[in-house]
py3Dmol code that shows the C-alpha trace and the ligand (Angstrom):
import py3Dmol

protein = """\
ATOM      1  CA  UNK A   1      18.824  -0.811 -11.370  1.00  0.00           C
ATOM      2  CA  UNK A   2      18.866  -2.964  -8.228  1.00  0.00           C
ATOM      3  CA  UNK A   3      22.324  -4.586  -6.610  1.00  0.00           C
ATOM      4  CA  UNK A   4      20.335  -7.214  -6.056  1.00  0.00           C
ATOM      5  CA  UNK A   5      22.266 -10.815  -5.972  1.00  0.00           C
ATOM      6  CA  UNK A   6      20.867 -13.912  -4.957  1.00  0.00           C
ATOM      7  CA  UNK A   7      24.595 -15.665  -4.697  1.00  0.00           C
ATOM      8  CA  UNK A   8      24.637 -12.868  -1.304  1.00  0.00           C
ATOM      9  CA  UNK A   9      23.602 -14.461   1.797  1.00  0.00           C
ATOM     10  CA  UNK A  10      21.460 -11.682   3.065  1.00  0.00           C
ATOM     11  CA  UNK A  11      19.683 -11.266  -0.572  1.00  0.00           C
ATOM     12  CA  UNK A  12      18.627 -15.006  -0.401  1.00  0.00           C
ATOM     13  CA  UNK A  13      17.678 -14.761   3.017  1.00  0.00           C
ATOM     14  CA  UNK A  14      15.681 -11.241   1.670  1.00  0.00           C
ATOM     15  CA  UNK A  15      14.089 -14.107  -0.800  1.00  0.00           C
ATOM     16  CA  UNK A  16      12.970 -16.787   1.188  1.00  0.00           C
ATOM     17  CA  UNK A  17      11.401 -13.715   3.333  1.00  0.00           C
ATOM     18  CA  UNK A  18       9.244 -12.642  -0.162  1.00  0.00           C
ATOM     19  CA  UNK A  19       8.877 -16.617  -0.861  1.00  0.00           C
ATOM     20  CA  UNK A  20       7.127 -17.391   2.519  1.00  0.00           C
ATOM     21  CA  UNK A  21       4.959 -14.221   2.286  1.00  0.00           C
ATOM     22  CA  UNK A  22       3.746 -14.861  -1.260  1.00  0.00           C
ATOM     23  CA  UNK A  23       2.342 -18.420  -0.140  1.00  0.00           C
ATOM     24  CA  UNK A  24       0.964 -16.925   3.341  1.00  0.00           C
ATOM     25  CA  UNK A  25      -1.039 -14.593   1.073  1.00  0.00           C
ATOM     26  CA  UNK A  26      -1.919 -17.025  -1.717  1.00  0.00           C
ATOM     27  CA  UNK A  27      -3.158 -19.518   1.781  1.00  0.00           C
ATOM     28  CA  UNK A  28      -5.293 -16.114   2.228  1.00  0.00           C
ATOM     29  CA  UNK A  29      -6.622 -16.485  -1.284  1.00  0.00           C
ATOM     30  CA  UNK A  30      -4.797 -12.920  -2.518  1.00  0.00           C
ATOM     31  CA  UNK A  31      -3.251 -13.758  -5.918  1.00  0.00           C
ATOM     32  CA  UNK A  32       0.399 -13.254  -4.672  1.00  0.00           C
ATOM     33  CA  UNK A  33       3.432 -13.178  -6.425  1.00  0.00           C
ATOM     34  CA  UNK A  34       7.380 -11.286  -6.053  1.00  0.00           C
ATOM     35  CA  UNK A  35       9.527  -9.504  -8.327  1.00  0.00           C
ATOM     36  CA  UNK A  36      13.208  -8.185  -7.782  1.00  0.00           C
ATOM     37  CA  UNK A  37      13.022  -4.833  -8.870  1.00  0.00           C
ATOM     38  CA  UNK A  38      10.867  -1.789  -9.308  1.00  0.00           C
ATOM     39  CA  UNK A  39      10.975  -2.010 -13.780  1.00  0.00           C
ATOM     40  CA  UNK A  40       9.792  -5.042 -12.986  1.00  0.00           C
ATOM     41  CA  UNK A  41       6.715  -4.170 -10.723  1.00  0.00           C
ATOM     42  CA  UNK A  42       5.846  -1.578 -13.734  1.00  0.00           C
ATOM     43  CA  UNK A  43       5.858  -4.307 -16.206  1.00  0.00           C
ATOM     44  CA  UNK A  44       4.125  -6.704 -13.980  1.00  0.00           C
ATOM     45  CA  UNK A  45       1.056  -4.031 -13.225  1.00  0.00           C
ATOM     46  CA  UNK A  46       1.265  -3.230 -16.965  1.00  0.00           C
ATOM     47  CA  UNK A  47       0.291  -6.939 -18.105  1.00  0.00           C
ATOM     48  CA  UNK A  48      -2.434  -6.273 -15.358  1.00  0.00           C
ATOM     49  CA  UNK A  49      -4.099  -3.263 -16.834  1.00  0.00           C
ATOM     50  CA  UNK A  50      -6.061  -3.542 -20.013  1.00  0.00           C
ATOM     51  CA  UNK A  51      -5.818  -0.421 -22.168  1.00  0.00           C
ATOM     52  CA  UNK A  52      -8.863   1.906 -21.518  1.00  0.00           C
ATOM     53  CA  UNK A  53      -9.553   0.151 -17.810  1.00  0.00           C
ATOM     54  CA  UNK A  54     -11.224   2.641 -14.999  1.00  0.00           C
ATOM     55  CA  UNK A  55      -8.801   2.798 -12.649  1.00  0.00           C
ATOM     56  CA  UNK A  56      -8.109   5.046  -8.959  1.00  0.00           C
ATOM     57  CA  UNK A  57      -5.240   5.187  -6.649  1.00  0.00           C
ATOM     58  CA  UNK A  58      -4.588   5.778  -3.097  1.00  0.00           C
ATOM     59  CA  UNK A  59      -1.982   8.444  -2.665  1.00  0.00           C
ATOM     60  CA  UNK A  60       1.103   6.125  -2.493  1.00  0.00           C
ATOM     61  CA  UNK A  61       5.250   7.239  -2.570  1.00  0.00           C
ATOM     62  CA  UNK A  62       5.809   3.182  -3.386  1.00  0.00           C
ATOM     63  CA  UNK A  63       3.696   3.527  -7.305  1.00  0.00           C
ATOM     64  CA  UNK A  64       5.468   7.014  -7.673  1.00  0.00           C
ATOM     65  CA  UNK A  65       8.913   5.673  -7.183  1.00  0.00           C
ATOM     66  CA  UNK A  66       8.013   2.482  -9.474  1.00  0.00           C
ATOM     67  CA  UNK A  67       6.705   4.697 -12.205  1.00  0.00           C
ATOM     68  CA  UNK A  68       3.125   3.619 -11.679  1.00  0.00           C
ATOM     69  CA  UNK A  69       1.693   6.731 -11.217  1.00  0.00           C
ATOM     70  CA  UNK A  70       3.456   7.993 -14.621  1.00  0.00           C
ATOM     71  CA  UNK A  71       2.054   4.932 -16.219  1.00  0.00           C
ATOM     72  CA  UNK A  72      -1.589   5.933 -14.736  1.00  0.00           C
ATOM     73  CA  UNK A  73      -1.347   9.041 -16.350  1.00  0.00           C
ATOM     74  CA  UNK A  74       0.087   7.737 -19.921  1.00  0.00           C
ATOM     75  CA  UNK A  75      -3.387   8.335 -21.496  1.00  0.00           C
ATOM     76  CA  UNK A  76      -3.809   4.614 -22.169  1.00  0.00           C
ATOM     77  CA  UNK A  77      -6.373   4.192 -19.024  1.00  0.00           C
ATOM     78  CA  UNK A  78      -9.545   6.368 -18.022  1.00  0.00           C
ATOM     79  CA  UNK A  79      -7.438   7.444 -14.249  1.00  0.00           C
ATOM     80  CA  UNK A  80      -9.858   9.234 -11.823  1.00  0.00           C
ATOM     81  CA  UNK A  81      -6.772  11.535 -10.516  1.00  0.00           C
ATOM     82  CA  UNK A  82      -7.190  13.124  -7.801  1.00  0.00           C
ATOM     83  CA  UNK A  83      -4.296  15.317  -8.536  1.00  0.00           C
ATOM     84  CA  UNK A  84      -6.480  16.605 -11.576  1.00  0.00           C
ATOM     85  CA  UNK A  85      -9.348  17.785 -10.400  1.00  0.00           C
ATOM     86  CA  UNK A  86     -10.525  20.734  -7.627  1.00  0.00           C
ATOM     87  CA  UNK A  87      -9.989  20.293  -4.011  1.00  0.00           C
ATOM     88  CA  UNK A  88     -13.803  20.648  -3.884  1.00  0.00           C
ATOM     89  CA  UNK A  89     -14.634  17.760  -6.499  1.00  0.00           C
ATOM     90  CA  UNK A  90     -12.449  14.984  -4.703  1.00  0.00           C
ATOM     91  CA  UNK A  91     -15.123  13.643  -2.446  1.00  0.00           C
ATOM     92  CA  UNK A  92     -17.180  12.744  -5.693  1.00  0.00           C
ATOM     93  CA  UNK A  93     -13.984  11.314  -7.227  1.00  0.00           C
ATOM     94  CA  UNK A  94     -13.409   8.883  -4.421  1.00  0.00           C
ATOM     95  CA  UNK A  95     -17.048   7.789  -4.408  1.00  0.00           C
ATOM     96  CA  UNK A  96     -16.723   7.205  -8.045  1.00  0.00           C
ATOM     97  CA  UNK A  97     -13.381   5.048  -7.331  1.00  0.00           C
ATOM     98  CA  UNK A  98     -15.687   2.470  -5.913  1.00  0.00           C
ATOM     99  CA  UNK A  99     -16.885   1.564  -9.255  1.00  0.00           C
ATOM    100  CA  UNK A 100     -13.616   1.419 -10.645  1.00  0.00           C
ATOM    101  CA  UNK A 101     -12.115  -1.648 -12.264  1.00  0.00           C
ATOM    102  CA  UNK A 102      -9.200  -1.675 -10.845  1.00  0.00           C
ATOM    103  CA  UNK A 103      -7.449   0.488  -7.457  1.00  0.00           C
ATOM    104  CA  UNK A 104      -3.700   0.676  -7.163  1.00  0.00           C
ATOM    105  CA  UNK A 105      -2.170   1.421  -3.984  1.00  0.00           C
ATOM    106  CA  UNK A 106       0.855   0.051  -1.581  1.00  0.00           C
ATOM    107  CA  UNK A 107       0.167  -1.083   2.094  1.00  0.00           C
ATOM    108  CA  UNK A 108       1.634   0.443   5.403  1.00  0.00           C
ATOM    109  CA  UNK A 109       2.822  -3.529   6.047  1.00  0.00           C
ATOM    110  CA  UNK A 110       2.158  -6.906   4.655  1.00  0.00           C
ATOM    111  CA  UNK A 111       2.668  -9.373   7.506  1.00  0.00           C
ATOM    112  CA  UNK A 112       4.461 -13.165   6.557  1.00  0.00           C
ATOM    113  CA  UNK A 113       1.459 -14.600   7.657  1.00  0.00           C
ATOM    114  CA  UNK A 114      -0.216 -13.303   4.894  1.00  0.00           C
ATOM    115  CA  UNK A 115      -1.960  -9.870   6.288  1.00  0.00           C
ATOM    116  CA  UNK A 116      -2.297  -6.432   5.075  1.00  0.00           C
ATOM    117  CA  UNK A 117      -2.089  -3.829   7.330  1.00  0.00           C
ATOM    118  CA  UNK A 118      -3.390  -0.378   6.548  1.00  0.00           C
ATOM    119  CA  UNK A 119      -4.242   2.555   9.054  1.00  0.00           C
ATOM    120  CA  UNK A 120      -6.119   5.986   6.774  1.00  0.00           C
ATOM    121  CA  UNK A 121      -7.119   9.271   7.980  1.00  0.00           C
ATOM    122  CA  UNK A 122      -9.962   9.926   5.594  1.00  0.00           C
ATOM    123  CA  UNK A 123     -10.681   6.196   5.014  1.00  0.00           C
ATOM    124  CA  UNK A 124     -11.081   6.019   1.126  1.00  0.00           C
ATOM    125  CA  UNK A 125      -8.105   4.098   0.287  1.00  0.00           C
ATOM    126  CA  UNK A 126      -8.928   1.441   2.979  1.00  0.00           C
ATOM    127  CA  UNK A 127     -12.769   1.364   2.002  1.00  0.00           C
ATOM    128  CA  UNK A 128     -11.822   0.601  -1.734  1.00  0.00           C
ATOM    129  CA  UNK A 129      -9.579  -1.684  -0.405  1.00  0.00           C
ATOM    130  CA  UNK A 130     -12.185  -3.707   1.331  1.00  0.00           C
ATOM    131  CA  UNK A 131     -14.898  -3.147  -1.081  1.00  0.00           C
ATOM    132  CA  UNK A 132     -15.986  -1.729  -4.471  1.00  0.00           C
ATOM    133  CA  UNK A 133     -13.286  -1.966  -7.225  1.00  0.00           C
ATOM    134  CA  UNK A 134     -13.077  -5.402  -9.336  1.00  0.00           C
ATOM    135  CA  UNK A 135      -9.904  -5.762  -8.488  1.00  0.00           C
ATOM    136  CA  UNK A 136      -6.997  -4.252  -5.932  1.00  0.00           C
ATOM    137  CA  UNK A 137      -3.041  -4.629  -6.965  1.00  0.00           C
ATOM    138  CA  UNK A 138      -1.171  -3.798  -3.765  1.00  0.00           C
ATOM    139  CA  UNK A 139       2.420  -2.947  -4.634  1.00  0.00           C
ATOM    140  CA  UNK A 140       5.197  -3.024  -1.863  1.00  0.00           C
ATOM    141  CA  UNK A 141       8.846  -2.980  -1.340  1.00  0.00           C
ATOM    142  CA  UNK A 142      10.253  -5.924   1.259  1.00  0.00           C
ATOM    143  CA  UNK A 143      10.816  -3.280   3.807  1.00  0.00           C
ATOM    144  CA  UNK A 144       7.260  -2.897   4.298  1.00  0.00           C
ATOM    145  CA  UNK A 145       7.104  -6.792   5.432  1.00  0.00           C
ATOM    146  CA  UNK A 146       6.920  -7.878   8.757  1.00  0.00           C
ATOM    147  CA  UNK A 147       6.267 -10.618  10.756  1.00  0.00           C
ATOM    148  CA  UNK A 148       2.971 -10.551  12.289  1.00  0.00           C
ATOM    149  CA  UNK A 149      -0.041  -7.811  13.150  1.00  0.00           C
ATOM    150  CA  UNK A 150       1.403  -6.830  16.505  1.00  0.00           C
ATOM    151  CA  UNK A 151       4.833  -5.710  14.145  1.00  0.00           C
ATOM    152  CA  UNK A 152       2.655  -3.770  11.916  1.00  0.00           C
ATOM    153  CA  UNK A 153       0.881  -2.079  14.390  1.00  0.00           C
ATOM    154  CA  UNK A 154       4.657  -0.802  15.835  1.00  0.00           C
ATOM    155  CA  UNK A 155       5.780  -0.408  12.097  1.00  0.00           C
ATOM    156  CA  UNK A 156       3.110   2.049  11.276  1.00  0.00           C
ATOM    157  CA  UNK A 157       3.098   3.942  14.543  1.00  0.00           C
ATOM    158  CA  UNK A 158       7.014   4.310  14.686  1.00  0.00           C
ATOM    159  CA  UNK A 159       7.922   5.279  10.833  1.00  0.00           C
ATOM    160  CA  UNK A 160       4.973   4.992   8.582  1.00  0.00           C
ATOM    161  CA  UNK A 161       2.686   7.519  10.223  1.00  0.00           C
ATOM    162  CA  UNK A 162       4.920   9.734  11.546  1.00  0.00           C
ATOM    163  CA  UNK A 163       6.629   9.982   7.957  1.00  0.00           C
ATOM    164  CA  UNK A 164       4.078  10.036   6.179  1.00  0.00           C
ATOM    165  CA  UNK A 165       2.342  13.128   8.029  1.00  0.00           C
ATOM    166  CA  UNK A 166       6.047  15.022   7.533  1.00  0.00           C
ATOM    167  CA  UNK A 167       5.316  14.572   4.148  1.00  0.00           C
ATOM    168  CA  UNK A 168       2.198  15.841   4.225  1.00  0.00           C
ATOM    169  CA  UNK A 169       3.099  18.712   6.259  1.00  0.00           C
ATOM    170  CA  UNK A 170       0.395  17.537   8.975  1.00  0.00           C
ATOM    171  CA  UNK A 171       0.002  19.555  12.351  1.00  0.00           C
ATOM    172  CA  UNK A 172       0.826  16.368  14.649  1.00  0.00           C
ATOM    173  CA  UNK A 173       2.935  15.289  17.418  1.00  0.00           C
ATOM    174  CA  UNK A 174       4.425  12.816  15.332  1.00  0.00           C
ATOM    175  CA  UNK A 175       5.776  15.206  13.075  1.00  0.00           C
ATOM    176  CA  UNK A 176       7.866  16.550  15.907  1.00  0.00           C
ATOM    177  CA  UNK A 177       8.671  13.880  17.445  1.00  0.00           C
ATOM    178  CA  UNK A 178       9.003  10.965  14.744  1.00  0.00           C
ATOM    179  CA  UNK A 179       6.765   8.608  16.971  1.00  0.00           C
ATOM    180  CA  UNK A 180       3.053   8.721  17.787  1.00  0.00           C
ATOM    181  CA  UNK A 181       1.670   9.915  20.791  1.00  0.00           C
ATOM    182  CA  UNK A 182       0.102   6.768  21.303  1.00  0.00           C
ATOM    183  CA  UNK A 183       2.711   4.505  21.054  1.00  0.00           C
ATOM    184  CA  UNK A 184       2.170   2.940  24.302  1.00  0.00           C
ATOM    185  CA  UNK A 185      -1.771   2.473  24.110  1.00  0.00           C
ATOM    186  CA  UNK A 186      -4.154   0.138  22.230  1.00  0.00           C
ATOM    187  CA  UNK A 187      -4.449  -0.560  18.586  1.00  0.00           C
ATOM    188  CA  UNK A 188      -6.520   3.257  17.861  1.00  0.00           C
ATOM    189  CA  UNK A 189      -4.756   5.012  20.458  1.00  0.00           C
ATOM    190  CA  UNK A 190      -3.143   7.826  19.016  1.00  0.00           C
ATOM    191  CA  UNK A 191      -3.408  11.634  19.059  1.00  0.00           C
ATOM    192  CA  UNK A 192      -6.056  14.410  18.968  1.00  0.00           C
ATOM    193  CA  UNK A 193      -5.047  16.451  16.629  1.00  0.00           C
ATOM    194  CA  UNK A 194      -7.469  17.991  13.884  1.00  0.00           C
ATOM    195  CA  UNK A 195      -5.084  16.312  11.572  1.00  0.00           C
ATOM    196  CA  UNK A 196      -4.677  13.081  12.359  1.00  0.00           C
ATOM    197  CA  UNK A 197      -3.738  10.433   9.937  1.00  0.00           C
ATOM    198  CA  UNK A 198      -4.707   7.553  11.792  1.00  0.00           C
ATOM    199  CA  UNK A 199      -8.407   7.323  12.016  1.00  0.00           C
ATOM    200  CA  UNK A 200      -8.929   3.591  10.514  1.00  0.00           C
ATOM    201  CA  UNK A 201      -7.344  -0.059  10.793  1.00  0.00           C
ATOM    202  CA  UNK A 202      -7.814  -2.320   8.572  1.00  0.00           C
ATOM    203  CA  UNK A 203      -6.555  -5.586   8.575  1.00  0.00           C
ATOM    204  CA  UNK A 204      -7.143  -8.063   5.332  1.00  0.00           C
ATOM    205  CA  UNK A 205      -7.027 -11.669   6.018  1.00  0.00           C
ATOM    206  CA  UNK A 206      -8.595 -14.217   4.706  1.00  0.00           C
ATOM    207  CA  UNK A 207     -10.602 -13.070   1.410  1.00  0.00           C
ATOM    208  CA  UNK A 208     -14.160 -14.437   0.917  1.00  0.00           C
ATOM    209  CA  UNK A 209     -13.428 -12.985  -2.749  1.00  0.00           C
ATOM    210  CA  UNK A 210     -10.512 -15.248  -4.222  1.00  0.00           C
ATOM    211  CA  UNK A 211      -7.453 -13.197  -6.047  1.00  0.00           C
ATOM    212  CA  UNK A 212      -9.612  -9.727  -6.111  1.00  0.00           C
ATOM    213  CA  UNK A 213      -6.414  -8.482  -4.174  1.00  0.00           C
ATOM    214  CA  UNK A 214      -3.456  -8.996  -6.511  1.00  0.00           C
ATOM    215  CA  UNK A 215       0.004  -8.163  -4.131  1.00  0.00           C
ATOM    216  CA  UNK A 216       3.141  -7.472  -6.141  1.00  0.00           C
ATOM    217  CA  UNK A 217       6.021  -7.868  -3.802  1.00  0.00           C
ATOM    218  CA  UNK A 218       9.545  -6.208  -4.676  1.00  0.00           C
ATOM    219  CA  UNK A 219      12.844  -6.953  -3.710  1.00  0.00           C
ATOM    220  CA  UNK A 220      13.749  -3.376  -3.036  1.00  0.00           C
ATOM    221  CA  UNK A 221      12.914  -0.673  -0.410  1.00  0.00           C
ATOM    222  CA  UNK A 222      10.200   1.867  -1.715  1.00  0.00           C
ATOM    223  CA  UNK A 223       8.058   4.392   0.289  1.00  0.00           C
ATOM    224  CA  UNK A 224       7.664   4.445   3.554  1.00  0.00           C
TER     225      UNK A 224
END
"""
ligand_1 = """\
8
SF4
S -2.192 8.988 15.886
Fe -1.413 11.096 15.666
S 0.615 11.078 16.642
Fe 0.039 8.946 16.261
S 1.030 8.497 14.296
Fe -1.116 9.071 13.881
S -1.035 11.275 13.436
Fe 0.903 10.722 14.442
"""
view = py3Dmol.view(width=600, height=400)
view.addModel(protein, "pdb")
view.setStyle({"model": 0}, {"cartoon": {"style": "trace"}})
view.addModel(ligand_1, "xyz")
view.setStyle({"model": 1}, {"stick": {}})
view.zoomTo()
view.show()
């Protein structure tokens, strides 16, 4: 259970930080809302999911750690898993994720004014982001929240990436290093390693489609 207090000064200052977010994202019609603790994200995305839904994931530490991922796999949905089927059959799974109805997944950083950031290798979590699935729930702890894009940019290229491809046991410099190669170049500069996990950017602003992207914020650190 979270320590979380709002009599503490720095836990309402943490919530006036998730308040000013949720209406910068709601301004970018995303259907927008915060919860204190990760039981509480799991209930939240269960309301969400009608039993038997088609649903995919991006690979994500943040639904893991909320018990998302375990829910996923309950037997209640129809879950394209990638972590059930062949190495070989993936590329047909991710195409089918497009017809989903729904795609869970976190975000590298959430801005305050109401962006998502997200940077892929192989792209398929950021093009069912963008398009495809009825509906996207984005699920991320306050430490992935930043001020604006330039912050994400630095957030992703001085922890998110470089952790990210230690946990994936990725042959980059970041993984030796802790910070890309590129740190000092434009938005896509970056390495050239055969393994590179930053191939796309994606930023989501202002949605044409109103609350297709559903963002559940939590008062708690979770992935990376
Ligand atoms: S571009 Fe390369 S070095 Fe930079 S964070 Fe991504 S994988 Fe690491």
């Amino acid at each position: 259970m979270s320590d979380y207090s709002v009599h503490e000064p720095m836990h309402a200052h943490l919530e006036m930080k998730l308040e000013r977010t949720v209406k910068a994202l709601q301004a970018n019609r995303m259907d927008a809302c915060w919860v204190r603790t990760k039981e509480e994200a799991l209930a939240k995305v269960r309301e969400m999911l009608p039993k038997g839904a088609v649903i995919a994931s991006g690979g994500s530490m943040t639904l893991d750690e909320c018990g998302i991922t375990a829910l996923l796999r309950s037997g209640d949905y129809d879950y394209l898993d990638r972590a059930a089927v062949k190495p070989e059959d993936i590329p047909a799974l991710y195409r089918k994720s497009f017809g989903a109805d729904f795609y869970l997944m976190s975000s590298n950083a959430v801005t305050e004014q109401g962006e998502l950031y997200n940077v892929d290798g192989n792209g398929n979590r950021v093009a069912a982001l963008i398009y495809g699935p009825d509906a996207v729930i984005v699920v991320a702890g306050a430490n992935k929240i930043v001020p604006d894009i330039p912050a994400a940019i630095k957030r992703v290229r001085c922890l998110a990436a470089p952790v990210n491809a230690m946990r994936l046991h990725q042959d980059t410099p970041c993984t030796k290093t802790g910070i890309c190669a590129g740190i000092k170049g434009e938005l896509a500069a970056g390495c050239k390693a055969n393994q590179r996990i930053c191939c796309s950017y994606v930023v989501s602003g202002f949605q044409r489609q109103p609350k297709r992207i559903r963002v559940i914020l939590v008062a708690e650190n979770l992935g990376y």
